[in-house]
RORO-320394 format. One record per residue: x negated, y, z negated of N, C-alpha, C, CB in turn; residue in one letter. Coordinates in steps of 0.2 Angstrom, whole numbers, plus 5000, padded with zeros to 4 digits. Glycine has a CB too. Layout:
BEGIN
XYZXYZXYZXYZA;...
This chain:
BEGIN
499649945000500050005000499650065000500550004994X;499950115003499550185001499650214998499250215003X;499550274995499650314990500350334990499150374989X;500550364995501250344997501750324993501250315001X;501650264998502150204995501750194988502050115000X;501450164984501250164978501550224972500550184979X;501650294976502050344972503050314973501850434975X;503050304978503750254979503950204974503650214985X;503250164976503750104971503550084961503450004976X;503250164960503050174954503450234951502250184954X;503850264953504150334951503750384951504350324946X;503050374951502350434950502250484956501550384948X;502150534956502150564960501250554964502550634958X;501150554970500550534974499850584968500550574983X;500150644966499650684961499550654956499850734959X;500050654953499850604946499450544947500450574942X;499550494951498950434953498350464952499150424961X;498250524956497550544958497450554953497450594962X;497850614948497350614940497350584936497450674935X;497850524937497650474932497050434933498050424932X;496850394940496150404943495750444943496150394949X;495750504943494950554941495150554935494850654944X;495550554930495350534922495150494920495550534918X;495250444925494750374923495050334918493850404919X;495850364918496450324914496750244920497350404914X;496650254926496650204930496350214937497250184930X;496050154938495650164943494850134945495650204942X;494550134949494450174955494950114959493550194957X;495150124965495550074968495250084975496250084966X;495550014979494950014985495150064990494849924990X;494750084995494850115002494750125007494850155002X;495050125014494850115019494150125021495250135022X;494150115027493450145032493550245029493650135044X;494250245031494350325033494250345025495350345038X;494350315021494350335013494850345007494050385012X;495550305015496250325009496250275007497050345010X;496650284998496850234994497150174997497250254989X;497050114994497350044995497650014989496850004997X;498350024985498549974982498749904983498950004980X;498649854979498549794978499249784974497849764975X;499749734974500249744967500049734959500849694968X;499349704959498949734952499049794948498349734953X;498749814956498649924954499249934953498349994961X;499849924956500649954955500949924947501349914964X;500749844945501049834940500449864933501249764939X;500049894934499449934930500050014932498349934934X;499950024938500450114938500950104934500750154947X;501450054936502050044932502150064923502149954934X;501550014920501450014914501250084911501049964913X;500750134916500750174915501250234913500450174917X;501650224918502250264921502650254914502750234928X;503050174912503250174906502950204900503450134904X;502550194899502050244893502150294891501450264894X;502050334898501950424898502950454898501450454909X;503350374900504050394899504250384893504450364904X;503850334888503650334881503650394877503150304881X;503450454880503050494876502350504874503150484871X;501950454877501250424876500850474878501050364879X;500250514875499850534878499350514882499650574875X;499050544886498650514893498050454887497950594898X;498050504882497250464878497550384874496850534869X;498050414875498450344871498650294876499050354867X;498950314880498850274885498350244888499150294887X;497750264888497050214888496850174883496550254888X;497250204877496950154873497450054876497150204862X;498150094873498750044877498449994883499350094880X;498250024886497949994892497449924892497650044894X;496949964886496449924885496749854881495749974882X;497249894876497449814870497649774879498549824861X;498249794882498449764886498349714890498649784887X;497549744892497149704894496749664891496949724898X;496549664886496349644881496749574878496249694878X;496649514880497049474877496949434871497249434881X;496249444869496149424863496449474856495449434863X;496849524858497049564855497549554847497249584861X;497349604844497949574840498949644839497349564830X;499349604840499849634839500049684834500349604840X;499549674829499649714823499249794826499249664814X;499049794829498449834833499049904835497949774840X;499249844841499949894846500349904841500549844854X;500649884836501349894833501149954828501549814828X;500449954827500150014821500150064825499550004817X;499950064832500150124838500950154838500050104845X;501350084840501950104839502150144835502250064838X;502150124830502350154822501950214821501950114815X;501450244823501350304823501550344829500750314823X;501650324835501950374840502650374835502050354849X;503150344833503650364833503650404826504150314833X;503150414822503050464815502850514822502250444806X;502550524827502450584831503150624832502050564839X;503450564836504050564838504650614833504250474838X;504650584829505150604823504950684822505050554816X;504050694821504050754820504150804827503550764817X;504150784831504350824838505050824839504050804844X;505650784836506350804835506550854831506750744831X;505950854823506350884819506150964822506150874810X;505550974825505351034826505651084830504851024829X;505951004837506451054841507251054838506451034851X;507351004831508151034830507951114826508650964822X;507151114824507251194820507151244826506451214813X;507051234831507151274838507651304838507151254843X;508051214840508851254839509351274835509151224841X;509151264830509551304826509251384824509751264820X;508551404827508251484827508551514832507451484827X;508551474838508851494844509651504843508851454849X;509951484841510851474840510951524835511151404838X;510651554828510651594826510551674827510551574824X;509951654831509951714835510351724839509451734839X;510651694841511051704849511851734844511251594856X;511651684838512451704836512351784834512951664829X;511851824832511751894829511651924835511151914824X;511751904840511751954848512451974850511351904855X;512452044851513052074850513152034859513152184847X;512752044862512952014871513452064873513551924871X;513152124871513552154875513352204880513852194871X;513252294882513052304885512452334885513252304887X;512452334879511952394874511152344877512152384862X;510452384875510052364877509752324868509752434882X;509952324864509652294857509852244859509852314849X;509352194858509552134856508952084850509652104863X;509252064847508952024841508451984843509351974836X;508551934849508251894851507651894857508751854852X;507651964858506952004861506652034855507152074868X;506952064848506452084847506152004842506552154843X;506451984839506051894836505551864841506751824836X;505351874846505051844852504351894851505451844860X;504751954851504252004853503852034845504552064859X;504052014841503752034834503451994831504352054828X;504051914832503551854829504051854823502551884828X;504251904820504751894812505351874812504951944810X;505551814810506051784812506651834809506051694810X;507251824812507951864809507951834803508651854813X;507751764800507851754793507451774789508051694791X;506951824790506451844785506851924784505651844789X;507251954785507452034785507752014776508252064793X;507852084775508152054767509052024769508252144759X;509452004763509951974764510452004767510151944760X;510352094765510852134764510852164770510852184759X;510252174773510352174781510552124786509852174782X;510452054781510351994789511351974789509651894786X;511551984784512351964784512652004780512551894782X;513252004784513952054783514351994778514452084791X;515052024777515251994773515551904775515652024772X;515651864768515751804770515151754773516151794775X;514451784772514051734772513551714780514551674768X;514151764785513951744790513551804794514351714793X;513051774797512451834802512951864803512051804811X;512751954802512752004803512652014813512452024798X;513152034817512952044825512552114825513552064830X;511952104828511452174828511552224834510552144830X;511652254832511652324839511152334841511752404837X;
């Protein structure tokens, strides 16, 4: 196959192939006279495993490591499972990080009067760096507890 087809029947796009091969994450694979790639279905079920990996969450560096248990048959599974177990403590903290996103974002959006005034809360939070829940209380909410709308 060539790089082509190879991105075809891997979901990877022809680019990524390439830098997974110049990172030396897979690779070097044969080539013609002329010097284009040649995949074998070895190299496609090595891209494949890759592809799920990085569709894992896996970083490239880990995913070399993955690679090597995999090929590696002397291997032990307590090995991959203690990878496992830590990407998903990665995992978990990259959930909680973007649920605290969304709920910075959704509060700001709720103190945005959206109207046609040019203030808005959530240009200056971007551009100050000071979140709206740092202001004092008596500023940040009107009555009943809820975000005050900013002018």
């Amino acid at each position: 196959m060539n790089i082509g087809q190879a991105a075809k029947a891997t979901g990877l796009s022809a680019k990524m192939i390439r830098y997974y091969e110049d990172t030396g994450l897979f690779g070097p694979v044969a080539r013609t006279e002329a010097g284009y790639r040649i995949y074998n279905p070895r190299d496609i079920h090595t891209l494949g495993f890759i592809k799920r990996s990085r569709d894992m969450g896996f970083s490239v560096e880990r995913i070399g490591e993955l690679l090597q248990l995999w090929q590696d048959r002397s291997r032990h599974s307590a090995d991959v499972k203690r990878m496992a177990l830590e990407h998903v403590q990665l995992l978990q903290q990259r959930i909680a990080e973007l649920q605290d996103m969304v709920r910075t974002v959704q509060a700001l959006a709720e103190c945005c009067a959206g109207d046609d005034r040019p203030d808005c809360p959530i240009l200056r939070d971007i551009e100050t760096g000071v979140p709206l829940l740092a202001e004092p209380m008596s500023t940040q909410f009107g009555t009943g507890g809820k975000p005050r709308p900013r002018h």
